[in-house]
LUMVEX-596442 format. One record per residue (C-alpha): residue in one letter; x, y, z. Coordinates in steps of 0.001 Angstrom, whole numbers, plus 500000, padded with zeros to 6 digits. Layout:
AXYZ
...
REM end
This chain:
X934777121876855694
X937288124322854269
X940883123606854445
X941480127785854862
X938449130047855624
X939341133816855986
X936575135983858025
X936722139594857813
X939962139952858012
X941731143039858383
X945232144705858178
X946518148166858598
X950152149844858342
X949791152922860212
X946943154714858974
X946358152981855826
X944259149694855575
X945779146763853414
X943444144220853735
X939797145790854438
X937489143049855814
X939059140283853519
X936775137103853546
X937967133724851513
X937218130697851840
X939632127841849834
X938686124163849909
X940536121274850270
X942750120295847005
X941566123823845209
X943595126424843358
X942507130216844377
X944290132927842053
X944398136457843414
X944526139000840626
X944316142684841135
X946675145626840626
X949973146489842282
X948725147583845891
X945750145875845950
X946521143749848806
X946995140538847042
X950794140044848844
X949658141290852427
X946584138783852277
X948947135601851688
X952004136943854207
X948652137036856723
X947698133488856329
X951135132431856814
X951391134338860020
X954263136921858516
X952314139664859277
X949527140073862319
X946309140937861600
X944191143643863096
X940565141826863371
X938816138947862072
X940029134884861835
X941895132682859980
X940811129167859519
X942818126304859145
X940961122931859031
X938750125173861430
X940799126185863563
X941534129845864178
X945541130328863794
X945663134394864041
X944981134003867782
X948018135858869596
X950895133838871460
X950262130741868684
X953612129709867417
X953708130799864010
X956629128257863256
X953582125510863824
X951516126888861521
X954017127823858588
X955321123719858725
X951440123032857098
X951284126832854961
X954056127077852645
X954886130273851082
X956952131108847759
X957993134180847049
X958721136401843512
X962389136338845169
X964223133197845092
X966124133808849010
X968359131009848476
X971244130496850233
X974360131662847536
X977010129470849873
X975284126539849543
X973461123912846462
X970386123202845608
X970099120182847237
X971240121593850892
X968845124738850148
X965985122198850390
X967266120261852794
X967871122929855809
X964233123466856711
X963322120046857632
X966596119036859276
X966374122055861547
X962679122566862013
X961279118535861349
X964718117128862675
X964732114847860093
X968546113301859332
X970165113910855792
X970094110202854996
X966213109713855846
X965733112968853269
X967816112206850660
X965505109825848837
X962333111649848902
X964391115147848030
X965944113295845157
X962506112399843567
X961407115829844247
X963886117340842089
X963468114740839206
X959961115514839360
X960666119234838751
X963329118783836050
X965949119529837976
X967564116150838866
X971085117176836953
X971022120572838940
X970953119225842950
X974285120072843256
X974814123479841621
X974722126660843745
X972519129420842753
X974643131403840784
X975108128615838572
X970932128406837956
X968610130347835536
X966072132318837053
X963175129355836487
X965677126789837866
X965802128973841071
X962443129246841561
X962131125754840800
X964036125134843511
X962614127416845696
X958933125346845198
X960740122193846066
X962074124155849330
X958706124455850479
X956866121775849617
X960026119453851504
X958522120319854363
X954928118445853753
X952662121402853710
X949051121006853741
X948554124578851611
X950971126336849542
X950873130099848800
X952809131291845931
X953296135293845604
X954253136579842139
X956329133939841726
X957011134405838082
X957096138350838184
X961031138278838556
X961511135928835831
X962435136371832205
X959410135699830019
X960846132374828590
X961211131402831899
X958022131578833043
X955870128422831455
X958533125826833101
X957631127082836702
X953705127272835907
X954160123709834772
X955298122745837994
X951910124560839931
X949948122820837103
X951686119427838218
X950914120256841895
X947232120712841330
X947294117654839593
X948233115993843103
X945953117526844510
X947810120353846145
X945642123282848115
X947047126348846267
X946317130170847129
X948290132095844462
X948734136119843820
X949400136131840167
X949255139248837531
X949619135978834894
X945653135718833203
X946266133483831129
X947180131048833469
X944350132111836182
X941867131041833485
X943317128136832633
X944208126650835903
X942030128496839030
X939388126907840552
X938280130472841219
X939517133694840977
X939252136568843033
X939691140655841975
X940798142667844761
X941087145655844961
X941981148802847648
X942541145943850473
X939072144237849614
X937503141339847583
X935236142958844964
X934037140284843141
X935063135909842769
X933718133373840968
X934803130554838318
X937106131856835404
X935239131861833314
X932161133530834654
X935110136693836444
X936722136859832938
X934119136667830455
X931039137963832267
X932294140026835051
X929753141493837125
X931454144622838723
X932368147495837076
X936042147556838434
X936379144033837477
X935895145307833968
X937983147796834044
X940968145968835805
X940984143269833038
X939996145424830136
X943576147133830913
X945213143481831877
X944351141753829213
X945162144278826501
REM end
């Protein structure tokens, strides 16, 4: 079974239709990069799945079971869908270390001491185990982010969605925090990620799918969507991308 199946989904601001009958399906321990160009819906499609924005019609699967149903606590659902952002929205007043930690003390009600250990490896994982106490000002850009990853995944998710996450970031930046989604889908991490980074989506995607005007034109392996596209607008869209 699929760990996230997406079924005709659909979402609309006002009169204009972001996502446009959006069907995905993303299997247990896979990487799914979204590529497209600005607009194409890539964003709106991962704030759906993790219930930041309501959808029109259609489901979303999680392990099966439908979690765009109305009146479903959405704080349920976003403790196993962790979401990253091209923005780091870290607290300024307070480290690294109590950035990650708020989340699962106030949502999990786990205690500091019970955290600390498991944090602690988390940031020596990431290369940041010298930086736990620093507040963001005193981080680069990457480091942020960094932190920002290990935010999310403190709280155990089952799927993480990362959107743009390197966008904001200074091109030497960039490599250290696509090492860390490289070491994550190592572990075995389910990853949905909207990414205008090519290079990377053929060397690290399971598949990759082209969107564009709300809707999933064509998907498929890297290396069948890069090097033998089969749409025309696939074509197009990476003839200009990868320029």
């Amino acid at each position: 079974m699929a760990k996230l199946n997406l079924q005709n989904v659909v979402k609309r601001f006002g009169d204009r239709t972001v996502c446009d009958g959006i069907d995905l399906t993303v299997d247990e321990g896979q990487m799914v990069c979204l590529i497209g160009a600005s607009g194409a819906g890539k964003s709106t499609v991962l704030r759906c799945i993790n219930l930041l924005e309501p959808i029109e019609d259609g489901e979303i699967l999680l392990d099966g079971v439908d979690i765009s149903v109305p009146g479903l606590d959405p704080q349920s659902v976003r403790a196993r869908i962790g979401i990253v952002f091209q923005s780091f929205n870290l607290f300024p007043h307070m480290t690294a270390l109590d950035n990650v930690m708020l989340a699962p003390r106030r949502v999990r009600g786990r205690t500091r001491a019970e955290l600390l250990p498991q944090i602690e490896e988390m940031f020596e994982r990431f290369g940041l185990a010298d930086r736990m106490h620093n507040y963001p000002d005193q981080l680069s850009g990457g480091q942020q982010q960094r932190v920002a990853i290990v935010r999310a995944l403190a709280m155990q998710p089952e799927v993480m969605l990362f959107d743009e996450i390197t966008s904001a970031l200074d091109p030497q930046l960039v490599g250290e925090v696509l090492d860390v989604l490289l070491m994550l889908k190592q572990q075995g991490m389910t990853m949905v990620m909207a990414t205008h980074e090519m290079g990377f989506a053929r060397q690290a995607a399971d598949k990759v799918c082209f969107l564009q005007n709300g809707r999933i034109v064509e998907e498929g392996p890297p290396e069948q969507l890069f090097d033998h596209p089969q749409q025309d607008a696939t074509r197009q869209f990476l003839a200009r991308a990868l320029k």
